[in-house]
N, C-alpha and C positions, 0 to 999 in steps of 0.2 A: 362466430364462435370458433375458439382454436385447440384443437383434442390434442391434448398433450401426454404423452406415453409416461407411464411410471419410468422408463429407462430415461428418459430426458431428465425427468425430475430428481432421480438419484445422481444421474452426472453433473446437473447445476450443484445439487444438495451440497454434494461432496466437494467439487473445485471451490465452493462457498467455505465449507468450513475446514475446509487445508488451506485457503488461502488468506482468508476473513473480509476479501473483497472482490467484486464484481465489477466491472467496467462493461457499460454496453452503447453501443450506437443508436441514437436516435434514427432506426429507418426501418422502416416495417416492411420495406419491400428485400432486404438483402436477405443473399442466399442465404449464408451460413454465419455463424458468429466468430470474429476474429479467433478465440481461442477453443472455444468448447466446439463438439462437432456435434449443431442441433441450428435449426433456423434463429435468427435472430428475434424474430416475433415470439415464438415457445417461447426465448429467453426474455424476454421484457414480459411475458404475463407470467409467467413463474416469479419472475422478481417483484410486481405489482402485488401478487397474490401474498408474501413475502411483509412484503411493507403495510400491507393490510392490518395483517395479524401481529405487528408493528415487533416483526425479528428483527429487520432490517432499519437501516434510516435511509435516506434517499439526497443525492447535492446531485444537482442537473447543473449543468456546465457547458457553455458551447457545443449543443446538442450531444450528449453524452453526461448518460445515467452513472452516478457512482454511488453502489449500494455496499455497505460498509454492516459486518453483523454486531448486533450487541449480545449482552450476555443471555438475555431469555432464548435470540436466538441460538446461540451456542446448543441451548438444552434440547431446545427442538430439534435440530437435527443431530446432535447425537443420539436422541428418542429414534426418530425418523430412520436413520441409518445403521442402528445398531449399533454403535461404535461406543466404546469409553468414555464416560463425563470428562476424562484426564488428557483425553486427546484437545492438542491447542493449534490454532492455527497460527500462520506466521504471522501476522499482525498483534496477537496477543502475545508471544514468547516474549521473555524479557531480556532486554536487549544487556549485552556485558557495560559494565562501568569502564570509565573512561581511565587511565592511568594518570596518576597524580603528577601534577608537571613536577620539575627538577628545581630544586632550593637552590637559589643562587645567594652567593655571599652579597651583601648591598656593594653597589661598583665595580661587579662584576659580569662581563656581558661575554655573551658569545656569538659572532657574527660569521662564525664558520669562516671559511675561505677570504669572503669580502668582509672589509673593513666600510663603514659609516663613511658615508661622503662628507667631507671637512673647506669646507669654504676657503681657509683659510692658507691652505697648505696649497690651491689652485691661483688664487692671486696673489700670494707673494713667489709662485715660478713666474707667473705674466710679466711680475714689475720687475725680478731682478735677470 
């Protein structure tokens, strides 16, 4: 059995739902967890307990958990944490639109500095 302190649970809660994603090592015996400062173990049954209640979704990958929240989770730990339904994590924000590429006239190219390599113009210096 692993007693897990409300403070442990509000510091996953939160690096959860500012980031929208969890990365963990498969190894129950490491000290501490790469980014958060709690054992790795709290962090794998906080996150089990998580995907239980199915906030989370779960892809295991060459020993390593990546738990990813969806939107019911959203709710729950803004509930949980007290924080604004409005608050979004980085994986939700919506990302800027791409800028429209540039209308070129038809036959018109732009190769910047270098010019297209041309066959042509190499074997007739060879031959003459």
């Amino acid at each position: 059995m692993v007693l897990i302190t409300k403070q442990q649970k509000r510091v996953a809660y939160n690096h959860l739902l500012e980031e929208g994603v969890i990365v963990v090592k498969k190894d129950v015996h490491l000290k501490k967890h790469q980014t958060l400062d709690m054992p790795n173990l709290n962090l794998m049954c906080i996150m089990k307990s998580l995907k239980s209640k199915q906030f989370v979704t779960e892809i295991f990958s060459w020993n390593w958990y990546y738990y990813t929240v969806n939107k019911e989770g959203i709710k729950f730990l803004c509930q949980y944490l007290g924080k604004h339904a409005l608050t979004v994590g980085v994986s939700e924000q919506v990302k800027p639109k791409f800028m429209k590429p540039v209308q070129r006239k038809p036959g018109e190219e732009d190769f910047g500095e270098k010019r297209p390599y041309d066959r042509r113009e190499r074997t007739s210096k060879d031959q003459g």
